[in-house]
Backbone as CSV, one residue per row, in Angstrom:
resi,resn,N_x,N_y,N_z,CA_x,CA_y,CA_z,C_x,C_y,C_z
1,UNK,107.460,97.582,110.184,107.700,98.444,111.345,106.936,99.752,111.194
2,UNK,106.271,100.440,112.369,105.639,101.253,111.861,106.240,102.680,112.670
3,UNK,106.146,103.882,112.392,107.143,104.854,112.474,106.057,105.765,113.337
4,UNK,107.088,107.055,113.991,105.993,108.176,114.378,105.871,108.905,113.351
5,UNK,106.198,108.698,111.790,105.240,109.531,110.747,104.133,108.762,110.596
6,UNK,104.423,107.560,110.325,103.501,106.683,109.803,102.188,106.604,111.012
7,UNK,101.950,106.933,112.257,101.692,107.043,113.308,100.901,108.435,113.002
8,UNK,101.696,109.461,112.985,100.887,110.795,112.765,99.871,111.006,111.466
9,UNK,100.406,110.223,110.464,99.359,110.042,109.323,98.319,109.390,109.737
10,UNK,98.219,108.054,110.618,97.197,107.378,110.924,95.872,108.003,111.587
11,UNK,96.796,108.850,112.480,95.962,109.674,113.480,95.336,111.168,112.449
12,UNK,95.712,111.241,112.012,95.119,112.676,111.114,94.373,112.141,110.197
13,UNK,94.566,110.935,109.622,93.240,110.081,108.676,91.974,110.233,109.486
14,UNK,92.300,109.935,110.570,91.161,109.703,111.372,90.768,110.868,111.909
15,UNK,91.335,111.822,112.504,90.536,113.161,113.053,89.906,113.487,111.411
16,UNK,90.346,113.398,110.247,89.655,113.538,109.412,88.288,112.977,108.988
17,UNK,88.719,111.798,108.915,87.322,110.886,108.988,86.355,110.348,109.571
18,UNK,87.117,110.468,111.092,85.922,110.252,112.116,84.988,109.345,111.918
19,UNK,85.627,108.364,111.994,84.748,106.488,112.102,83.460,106.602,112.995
20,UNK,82.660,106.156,112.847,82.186,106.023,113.533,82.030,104.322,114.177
21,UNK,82.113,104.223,115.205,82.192,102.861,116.041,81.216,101.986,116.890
22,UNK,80.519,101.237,116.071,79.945,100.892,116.986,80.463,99.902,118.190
23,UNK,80.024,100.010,119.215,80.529,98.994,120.459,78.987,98.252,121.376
24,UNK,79.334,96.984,120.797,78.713,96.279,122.151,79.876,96.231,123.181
25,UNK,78.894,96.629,124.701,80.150,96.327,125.664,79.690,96.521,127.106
26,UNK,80.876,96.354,127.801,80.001,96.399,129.296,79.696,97.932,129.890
27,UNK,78.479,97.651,130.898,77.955,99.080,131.196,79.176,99.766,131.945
28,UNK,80.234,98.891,132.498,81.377,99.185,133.680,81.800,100.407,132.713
29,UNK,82.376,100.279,131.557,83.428,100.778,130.599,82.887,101.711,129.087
30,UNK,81.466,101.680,129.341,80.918,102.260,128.305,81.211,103.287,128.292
31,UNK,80.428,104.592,129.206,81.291,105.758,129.513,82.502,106.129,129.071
32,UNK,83.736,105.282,129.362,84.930,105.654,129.429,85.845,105.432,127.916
33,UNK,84.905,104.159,127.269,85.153,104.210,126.169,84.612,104.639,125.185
34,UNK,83.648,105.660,125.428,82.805,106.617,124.925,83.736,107.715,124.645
35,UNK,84.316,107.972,125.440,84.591,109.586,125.810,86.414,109.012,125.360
36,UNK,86.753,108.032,124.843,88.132,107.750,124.973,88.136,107.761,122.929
37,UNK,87.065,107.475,122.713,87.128,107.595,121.097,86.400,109.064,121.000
38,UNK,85.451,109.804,121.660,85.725,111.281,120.972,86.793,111.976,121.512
39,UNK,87.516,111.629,122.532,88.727,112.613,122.556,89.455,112.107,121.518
40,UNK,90.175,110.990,120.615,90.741,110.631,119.901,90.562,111.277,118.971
41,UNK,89.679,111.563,118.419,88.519,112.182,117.145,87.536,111.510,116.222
42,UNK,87.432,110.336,116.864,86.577,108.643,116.519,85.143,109.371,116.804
43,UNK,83.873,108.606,116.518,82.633,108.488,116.942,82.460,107.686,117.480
44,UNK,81.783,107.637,118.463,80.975,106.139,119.069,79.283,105.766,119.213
45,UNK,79.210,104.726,119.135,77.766,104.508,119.162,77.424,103.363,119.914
46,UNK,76.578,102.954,120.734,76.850,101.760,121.757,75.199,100.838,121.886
47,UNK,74.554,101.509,120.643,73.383,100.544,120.262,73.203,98.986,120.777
48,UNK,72.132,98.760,121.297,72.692,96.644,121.139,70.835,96.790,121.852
49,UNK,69.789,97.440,121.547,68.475,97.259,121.441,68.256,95.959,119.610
50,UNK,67.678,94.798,120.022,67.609,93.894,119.289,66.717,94.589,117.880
51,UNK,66.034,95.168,117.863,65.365,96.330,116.985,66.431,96.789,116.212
52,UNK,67.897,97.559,116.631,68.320,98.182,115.645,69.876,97.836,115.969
53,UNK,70.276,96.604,116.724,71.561,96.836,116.443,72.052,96.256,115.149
54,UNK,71.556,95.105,114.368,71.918,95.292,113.048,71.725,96.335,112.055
55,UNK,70.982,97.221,112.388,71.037,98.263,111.392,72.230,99.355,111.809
56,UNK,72.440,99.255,112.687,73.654,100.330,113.387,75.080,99.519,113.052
57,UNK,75.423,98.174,113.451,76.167,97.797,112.868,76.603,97.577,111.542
58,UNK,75.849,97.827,110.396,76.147,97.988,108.930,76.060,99.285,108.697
59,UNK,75.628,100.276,109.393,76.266,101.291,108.793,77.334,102.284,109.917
60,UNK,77.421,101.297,110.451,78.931,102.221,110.849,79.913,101.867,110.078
61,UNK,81.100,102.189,110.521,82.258,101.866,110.112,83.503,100.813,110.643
62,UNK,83.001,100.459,111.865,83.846,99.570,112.370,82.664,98.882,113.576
63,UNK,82.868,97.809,113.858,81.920,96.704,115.122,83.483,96.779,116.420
64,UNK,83.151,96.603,117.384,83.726,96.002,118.784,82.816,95.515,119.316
65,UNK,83.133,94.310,119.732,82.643,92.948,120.727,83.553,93.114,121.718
66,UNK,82.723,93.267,122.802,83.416,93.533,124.132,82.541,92.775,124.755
67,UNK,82.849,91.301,125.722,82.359,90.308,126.129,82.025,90.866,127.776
68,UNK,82.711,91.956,128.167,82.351,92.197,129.432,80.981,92.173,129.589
69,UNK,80.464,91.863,130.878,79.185,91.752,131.761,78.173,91.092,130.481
70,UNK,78.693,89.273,130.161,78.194,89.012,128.938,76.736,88.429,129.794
71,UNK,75.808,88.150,129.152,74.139,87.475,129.349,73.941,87.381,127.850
72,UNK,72.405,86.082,127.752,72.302,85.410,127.182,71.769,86.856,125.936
73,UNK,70.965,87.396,126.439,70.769,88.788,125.477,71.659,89.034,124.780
74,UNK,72.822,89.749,125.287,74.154,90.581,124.835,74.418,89.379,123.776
75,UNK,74.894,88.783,123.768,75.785,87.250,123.561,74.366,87.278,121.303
76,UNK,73.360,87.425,121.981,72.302,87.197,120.984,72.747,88.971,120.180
77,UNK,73.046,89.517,120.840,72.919,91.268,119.717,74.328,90.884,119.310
78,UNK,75.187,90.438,120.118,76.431,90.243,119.392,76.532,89.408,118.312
79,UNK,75.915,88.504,118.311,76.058,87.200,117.102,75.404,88.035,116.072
80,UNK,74.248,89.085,115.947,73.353,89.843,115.255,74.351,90.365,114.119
81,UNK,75.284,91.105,115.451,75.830,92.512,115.177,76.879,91.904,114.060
82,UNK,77.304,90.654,114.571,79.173,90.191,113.783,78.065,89.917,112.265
83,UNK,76.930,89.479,111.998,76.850,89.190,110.999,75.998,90.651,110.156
84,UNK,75.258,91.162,110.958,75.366,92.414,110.093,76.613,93.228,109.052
85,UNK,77.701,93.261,110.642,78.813,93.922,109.916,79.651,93.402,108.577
86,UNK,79.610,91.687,109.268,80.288,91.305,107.644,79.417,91.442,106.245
87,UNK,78.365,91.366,106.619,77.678,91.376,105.511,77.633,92.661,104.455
88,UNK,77.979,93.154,105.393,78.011,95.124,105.126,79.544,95.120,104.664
89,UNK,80.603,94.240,104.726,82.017,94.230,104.321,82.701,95.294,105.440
90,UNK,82.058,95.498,106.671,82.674,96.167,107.984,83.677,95.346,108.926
91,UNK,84.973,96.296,109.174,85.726,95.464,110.101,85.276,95.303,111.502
92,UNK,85.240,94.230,112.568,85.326,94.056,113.534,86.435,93.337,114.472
93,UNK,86.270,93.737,115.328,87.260,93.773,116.463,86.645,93.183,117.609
94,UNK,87.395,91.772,118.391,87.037,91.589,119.259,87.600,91.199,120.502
95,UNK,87.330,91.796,121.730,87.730,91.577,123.167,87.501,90.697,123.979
96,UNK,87.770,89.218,124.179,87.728,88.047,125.003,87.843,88.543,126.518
97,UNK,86.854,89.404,127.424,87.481,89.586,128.393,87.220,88.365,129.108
98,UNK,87.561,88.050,130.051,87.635,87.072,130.786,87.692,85.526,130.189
99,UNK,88.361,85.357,129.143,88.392,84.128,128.497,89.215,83.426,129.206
100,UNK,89.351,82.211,129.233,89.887,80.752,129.911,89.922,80.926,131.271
101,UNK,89.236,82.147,131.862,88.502,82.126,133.556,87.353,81.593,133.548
102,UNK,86.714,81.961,132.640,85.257,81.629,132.595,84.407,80.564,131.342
103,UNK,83.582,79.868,131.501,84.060,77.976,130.375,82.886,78.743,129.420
104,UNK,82.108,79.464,129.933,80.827,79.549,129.365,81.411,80.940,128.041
105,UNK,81.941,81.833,128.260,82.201,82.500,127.576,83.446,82.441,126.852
106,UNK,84.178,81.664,127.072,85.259,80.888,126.323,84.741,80.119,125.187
107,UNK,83.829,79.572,125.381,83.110,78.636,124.131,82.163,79.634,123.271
108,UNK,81.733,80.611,124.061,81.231,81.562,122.783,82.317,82.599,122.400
109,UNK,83.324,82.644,122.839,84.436,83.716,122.173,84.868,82.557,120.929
110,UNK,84.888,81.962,121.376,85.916,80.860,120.763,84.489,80.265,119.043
111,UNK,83.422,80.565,119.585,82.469,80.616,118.563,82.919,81.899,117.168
112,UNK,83.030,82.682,118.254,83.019,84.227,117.641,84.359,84.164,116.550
113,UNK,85.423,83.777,117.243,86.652,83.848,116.389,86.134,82.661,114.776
114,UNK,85.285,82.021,114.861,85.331,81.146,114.018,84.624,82.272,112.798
115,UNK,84.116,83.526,112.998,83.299,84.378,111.908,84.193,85.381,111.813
116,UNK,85.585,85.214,111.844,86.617,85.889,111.199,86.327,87.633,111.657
117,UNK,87.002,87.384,112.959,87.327,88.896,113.292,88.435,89.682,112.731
118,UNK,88.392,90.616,112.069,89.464,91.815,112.043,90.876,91.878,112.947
119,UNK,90.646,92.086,113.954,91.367,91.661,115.117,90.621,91.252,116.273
120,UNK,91.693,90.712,117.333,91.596,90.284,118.727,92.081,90.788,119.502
121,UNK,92.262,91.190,120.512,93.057,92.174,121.360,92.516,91.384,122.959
122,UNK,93.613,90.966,123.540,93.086,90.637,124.580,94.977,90.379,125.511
123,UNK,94.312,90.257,127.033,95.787,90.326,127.962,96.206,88.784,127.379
124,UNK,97.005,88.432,128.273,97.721,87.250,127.755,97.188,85.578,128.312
125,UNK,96.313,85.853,129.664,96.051,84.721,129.914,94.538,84.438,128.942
126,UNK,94.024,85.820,128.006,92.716,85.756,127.541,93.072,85.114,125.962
127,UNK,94.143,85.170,125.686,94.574,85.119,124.109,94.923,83.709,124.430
128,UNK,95.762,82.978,125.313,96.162,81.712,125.205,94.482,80.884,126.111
129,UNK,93.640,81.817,126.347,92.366,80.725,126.628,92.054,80.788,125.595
130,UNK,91.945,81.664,124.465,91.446,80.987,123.199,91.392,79.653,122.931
131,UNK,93.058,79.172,123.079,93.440,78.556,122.615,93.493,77.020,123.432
132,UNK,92.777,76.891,124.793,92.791,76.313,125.226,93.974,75.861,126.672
133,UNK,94.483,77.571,126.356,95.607,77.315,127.158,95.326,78.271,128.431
134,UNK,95.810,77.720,129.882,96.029,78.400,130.788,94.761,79.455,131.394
135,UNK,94.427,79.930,132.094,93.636,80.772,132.159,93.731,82.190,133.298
136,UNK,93.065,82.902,133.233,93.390,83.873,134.382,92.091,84.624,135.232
137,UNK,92.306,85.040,136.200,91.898,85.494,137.459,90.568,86.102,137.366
138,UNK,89.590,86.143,136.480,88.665,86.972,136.191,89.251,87.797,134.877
139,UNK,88.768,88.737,135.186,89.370,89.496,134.176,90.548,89.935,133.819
140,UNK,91.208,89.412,134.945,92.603,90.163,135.063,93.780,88.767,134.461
141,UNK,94.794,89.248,133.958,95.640,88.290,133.133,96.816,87.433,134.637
142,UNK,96.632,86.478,134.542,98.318,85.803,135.207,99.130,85.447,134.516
143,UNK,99.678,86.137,133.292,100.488,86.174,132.584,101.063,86.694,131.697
144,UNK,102.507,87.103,131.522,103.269,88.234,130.880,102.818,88.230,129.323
145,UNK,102.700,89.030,128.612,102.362,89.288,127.199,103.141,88.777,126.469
146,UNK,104.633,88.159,127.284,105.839,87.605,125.871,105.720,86.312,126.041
147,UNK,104.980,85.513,127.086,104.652,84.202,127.780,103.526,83.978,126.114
148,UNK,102.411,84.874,125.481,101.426,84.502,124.828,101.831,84.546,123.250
149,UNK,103.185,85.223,122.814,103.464,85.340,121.756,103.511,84.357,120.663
150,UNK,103.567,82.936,121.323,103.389,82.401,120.068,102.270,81.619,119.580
151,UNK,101.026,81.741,121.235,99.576,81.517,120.829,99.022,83.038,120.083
152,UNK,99.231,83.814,120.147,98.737,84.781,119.359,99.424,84.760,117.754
153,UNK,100.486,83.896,117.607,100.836,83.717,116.179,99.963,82.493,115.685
154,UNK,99.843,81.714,116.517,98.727,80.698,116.217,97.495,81.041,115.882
155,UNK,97.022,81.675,117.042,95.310,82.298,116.749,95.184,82.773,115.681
156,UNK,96.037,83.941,114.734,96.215,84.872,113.784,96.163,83.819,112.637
157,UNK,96.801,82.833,112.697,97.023,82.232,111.618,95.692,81.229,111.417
158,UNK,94.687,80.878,112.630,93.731,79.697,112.601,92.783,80.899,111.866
159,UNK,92.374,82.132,112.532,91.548,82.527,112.167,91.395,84.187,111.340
160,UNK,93.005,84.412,110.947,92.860,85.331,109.796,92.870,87.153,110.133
161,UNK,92.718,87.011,111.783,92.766,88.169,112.387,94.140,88.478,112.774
162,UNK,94.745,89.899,112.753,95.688,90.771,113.402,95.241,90.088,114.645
163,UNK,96.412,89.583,115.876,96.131,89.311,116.945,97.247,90.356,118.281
164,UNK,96.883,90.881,119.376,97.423,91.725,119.503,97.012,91.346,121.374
165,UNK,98.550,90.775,122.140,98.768,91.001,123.092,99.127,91.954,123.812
166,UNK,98.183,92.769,124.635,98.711,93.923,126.064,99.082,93.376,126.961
167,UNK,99.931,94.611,127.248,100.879,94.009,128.582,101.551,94.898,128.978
168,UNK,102.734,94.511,129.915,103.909,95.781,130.086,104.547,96.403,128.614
169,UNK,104.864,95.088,127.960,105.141,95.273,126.400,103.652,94.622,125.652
170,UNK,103.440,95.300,124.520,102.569,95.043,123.656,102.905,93.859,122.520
171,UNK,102.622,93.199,122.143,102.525,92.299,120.396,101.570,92.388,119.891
172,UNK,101.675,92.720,118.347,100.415,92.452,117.524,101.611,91.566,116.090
173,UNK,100.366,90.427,115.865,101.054,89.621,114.838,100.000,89.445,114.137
174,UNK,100.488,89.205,112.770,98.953,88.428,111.755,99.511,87.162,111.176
175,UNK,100.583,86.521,112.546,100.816,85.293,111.880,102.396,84.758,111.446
176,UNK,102.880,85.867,111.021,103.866,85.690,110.434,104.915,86.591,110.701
177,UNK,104.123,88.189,110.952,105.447,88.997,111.407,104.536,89.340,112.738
178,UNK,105.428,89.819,113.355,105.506,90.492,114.676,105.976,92.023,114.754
179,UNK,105.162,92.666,115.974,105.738,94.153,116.170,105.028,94.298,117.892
180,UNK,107.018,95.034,118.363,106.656,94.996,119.794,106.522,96.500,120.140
181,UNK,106.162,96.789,120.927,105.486,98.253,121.476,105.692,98.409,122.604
182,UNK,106.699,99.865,123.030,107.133,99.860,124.238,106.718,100.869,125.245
183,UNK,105.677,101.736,124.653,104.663,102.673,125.033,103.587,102.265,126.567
184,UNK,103.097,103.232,127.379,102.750,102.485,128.213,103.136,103.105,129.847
185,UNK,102.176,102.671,130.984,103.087,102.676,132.057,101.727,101.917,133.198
186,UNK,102.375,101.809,134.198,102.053,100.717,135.083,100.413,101.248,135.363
187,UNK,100.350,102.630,135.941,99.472,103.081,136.598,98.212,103.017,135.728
188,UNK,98.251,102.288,134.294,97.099,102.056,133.171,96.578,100.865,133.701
189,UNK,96.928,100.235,134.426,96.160,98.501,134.982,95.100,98.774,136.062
190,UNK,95.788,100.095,136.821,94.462,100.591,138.323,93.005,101.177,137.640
191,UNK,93.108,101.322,136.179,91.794,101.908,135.584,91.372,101.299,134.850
192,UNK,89.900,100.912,135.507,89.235,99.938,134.674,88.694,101.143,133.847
193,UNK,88.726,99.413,132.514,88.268,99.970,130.973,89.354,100.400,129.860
194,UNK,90.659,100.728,130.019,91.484,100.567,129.551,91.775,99.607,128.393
195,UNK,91.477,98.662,128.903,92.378,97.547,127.837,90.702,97.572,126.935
196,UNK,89.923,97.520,127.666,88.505,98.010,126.845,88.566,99.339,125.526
197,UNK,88.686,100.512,126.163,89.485,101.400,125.428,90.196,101.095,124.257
198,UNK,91.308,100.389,124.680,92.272,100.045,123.620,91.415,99.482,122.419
199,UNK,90.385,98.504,122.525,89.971,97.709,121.629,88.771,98.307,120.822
200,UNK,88.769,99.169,121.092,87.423,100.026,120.876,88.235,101.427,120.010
201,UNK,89.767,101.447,119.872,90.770,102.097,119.567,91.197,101.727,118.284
202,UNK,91.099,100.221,118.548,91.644,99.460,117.547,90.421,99.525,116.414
203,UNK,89.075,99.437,116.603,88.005,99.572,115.603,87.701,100.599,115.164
204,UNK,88.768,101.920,115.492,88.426,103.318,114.756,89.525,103.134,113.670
205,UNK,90.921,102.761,114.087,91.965,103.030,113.268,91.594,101.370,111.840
206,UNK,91.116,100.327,112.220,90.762,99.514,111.153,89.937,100.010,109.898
207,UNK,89.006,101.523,110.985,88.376,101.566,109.889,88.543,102.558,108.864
208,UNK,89.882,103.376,109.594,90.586,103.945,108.317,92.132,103.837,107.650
209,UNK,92.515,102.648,108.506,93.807,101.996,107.937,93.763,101.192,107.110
210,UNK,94.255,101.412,105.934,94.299,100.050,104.679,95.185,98.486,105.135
211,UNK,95.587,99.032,106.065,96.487,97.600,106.295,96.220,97.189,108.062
212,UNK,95.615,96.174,108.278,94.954,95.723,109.649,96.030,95.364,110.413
213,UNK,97.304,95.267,110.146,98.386,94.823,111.025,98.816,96.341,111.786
214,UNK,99.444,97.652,110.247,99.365,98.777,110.748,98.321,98.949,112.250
215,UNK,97.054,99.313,111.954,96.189,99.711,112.226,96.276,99.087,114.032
216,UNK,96.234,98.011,113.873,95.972,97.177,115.246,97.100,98.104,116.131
217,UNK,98.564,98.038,115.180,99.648,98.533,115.835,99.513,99.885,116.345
218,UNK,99.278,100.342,115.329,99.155,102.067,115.098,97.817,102.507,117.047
219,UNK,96.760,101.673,116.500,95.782,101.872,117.986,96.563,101.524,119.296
220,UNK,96.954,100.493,119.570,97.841,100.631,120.511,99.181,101.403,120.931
221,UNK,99.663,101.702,119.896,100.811,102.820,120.439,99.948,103.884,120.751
222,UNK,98.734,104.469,120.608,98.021,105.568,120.860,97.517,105.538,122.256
223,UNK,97.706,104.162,122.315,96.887,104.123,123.598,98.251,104.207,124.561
224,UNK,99.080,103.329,124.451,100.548,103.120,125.086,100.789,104.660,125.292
225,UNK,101.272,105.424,124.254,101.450,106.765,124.043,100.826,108.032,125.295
226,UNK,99.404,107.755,125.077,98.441,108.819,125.802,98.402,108.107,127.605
227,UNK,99.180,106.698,127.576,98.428,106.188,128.979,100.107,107.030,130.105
228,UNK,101.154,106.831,128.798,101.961,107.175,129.671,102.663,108.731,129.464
229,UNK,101.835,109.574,128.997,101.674,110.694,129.003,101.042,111.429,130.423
230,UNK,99.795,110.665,130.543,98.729,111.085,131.409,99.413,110.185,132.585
231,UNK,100.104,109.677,132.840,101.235,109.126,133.845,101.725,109.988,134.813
232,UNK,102.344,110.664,133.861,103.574,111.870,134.248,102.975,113.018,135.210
233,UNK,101.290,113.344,134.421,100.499,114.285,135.641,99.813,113.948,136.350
234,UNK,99.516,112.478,136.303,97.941,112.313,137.220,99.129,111.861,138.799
235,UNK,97.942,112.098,139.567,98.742,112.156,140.959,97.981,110.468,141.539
236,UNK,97.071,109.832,140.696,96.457,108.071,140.793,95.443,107.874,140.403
237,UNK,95.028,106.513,139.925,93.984,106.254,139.266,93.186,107.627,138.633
238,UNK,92.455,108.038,139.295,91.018,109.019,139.465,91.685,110.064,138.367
239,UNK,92.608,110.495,138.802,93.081,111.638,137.746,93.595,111.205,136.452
240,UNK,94.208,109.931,136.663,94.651,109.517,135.502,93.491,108.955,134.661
241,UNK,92.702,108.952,134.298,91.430,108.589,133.914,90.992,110.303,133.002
242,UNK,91.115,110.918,133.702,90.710,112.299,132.715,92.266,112.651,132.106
243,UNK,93.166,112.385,132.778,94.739,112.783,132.066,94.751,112.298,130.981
244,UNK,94.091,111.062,130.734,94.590,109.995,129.366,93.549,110.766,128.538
245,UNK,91.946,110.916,128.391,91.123,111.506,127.663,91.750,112.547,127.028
246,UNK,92.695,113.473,128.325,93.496,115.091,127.692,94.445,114.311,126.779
247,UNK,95.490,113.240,126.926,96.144,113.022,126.359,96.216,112.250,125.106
248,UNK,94.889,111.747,124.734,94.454,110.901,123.404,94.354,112.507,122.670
249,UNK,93.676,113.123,122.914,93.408,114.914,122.305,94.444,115.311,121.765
250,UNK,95.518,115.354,122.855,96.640,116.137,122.464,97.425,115.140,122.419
251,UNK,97.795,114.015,121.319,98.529,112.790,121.346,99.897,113.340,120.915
252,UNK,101.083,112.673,120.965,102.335,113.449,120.927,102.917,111.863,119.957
253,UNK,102.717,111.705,118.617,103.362,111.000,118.146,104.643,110.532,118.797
254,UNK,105.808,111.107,118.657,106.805,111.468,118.845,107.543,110.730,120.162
255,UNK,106.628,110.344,120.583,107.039,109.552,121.863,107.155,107.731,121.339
256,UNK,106.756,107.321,120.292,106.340,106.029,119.733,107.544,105.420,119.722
257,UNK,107.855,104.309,120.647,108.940,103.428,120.712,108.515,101.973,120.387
258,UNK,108.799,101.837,119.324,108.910,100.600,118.891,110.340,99.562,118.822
259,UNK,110.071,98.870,119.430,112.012,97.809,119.196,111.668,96.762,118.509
260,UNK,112.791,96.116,118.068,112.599,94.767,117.596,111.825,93.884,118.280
261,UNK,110.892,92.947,117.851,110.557,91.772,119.078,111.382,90.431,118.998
262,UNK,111.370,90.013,120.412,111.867,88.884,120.648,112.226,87.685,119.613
263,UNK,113.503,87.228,119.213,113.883,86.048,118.308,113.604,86.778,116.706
């Protein structure tokens, strides 16, 4: 279980250390997840020129694979990038967006998980297309995050990664235990890049958390934390989009609700 000390330590490792991150990802969300890891106190770097994204990916500190707006290019710097980083002993993190909507990028996510990601982070109809199950709307999930809980104990266990369902409620499992997250609020689904964000969240705190279950957890309550912070002032979408940036800055541990999960 992880605590709001254990939470405030995570976050002060990191304004200390300042990861730097690299991200392949889509042009929609680059921006936003640019500016969502330096308000945190993360670095970002968003390299994927075939020239140097293996050299950028071994010496950062953490990889994100973000499948948005994928082509046969991207798909080629990404396969580059996952083997730079392991080779370099770097964690990566990866985002199935639109998995079991789409056949073509389902079979290369589903490639990807086989080179042992760090974590996975994806909505719930994207975590059970892993798996061959169900699928959803484009990018968007048709299905509740507690509906995927026990394909994400599966996935975790086939392929060795922290696996970590968003949703109204959050799960991250590595298989065996579970932790639910109650952080969060509705008006985080009208802004694209978000759940992008999150995963790009998750590859700062891997890369200074000793324990990848923490870490997965720890990034998402930050995000849960700051989305429903920046809730309370933004007046819709548009504002809430710079509210959350103010509110990753000024993160308020202290708000971190964690409950038991289900069974």
């Amino acid at each position: 279980m992880i605590t709001s000390a254990s939470l405030a330590d995570a976050v002060a490792l990191l304004r200390q250390r300042r990861p730097l991150v690299h991200n392949l990802t889509s042009a929609v969300v680059a921006n936003f997840t640019a500016n969502a890891l330096l308000s945190l106190g993360a670095a970002p770097v968003m390299a994927e020129g075939a020239d140097e994204v293996a050299l950028v990916a071994a010496a950062a500190d953490a990889l994100v694979i973000n499948l948005g707006m994928l082509t046969p290019q991207r798909a080629s710097a990404m396969r580059t990038a996952v083997a730079a980083a392991s080779g370099a002993g770097r964690p990566w993190a990866l985002d199935p967006v639109g998995v079991g909507a789409i056949a073509p990028r389902t079979e290369f996510a589903r490639d990807l998980c086989r080179l042992r990601p760090a974590a996975i982070r994806g909505n719930a109809s994207e975590i059970l297309g892993l798996l061959g199950e169900g699928g959803g709307r484009g990018v968007d999930t048709t299905a509740r995050s507690d509906t995927a809980v026990a394909a994400a104990r599966q996935l975790a266990r086939e392929t060795g990664a922290v696996v970590a369902v968003t949703g109204a409620v959050d799960y991250v499992t590595d298989g065996a235990r579970l932790i639910s997250l109650h952080n969060g609020d509705p008006v985080m689904t009208r802004v694209t890049g978000m759940g992008c964000a999150a995963t790009a969240i998750i590859g700062a705190c891997l890369a200074t958390d000793p324990a990848p279950l923490a870490g997965v957890a720890h990034a998402l309550s930050i995000v849960g934390i700051a989305g429903e912070a920046a809730a309370q002032g933004a007046s819709g979408p548009g504002s809430m989009q710079i509210a959350f940036l103010d509110a990753l800055a000024a993160l308020d541990t202290t708000r971190l609700r964690v409950e038991p999960p289900p069974g």
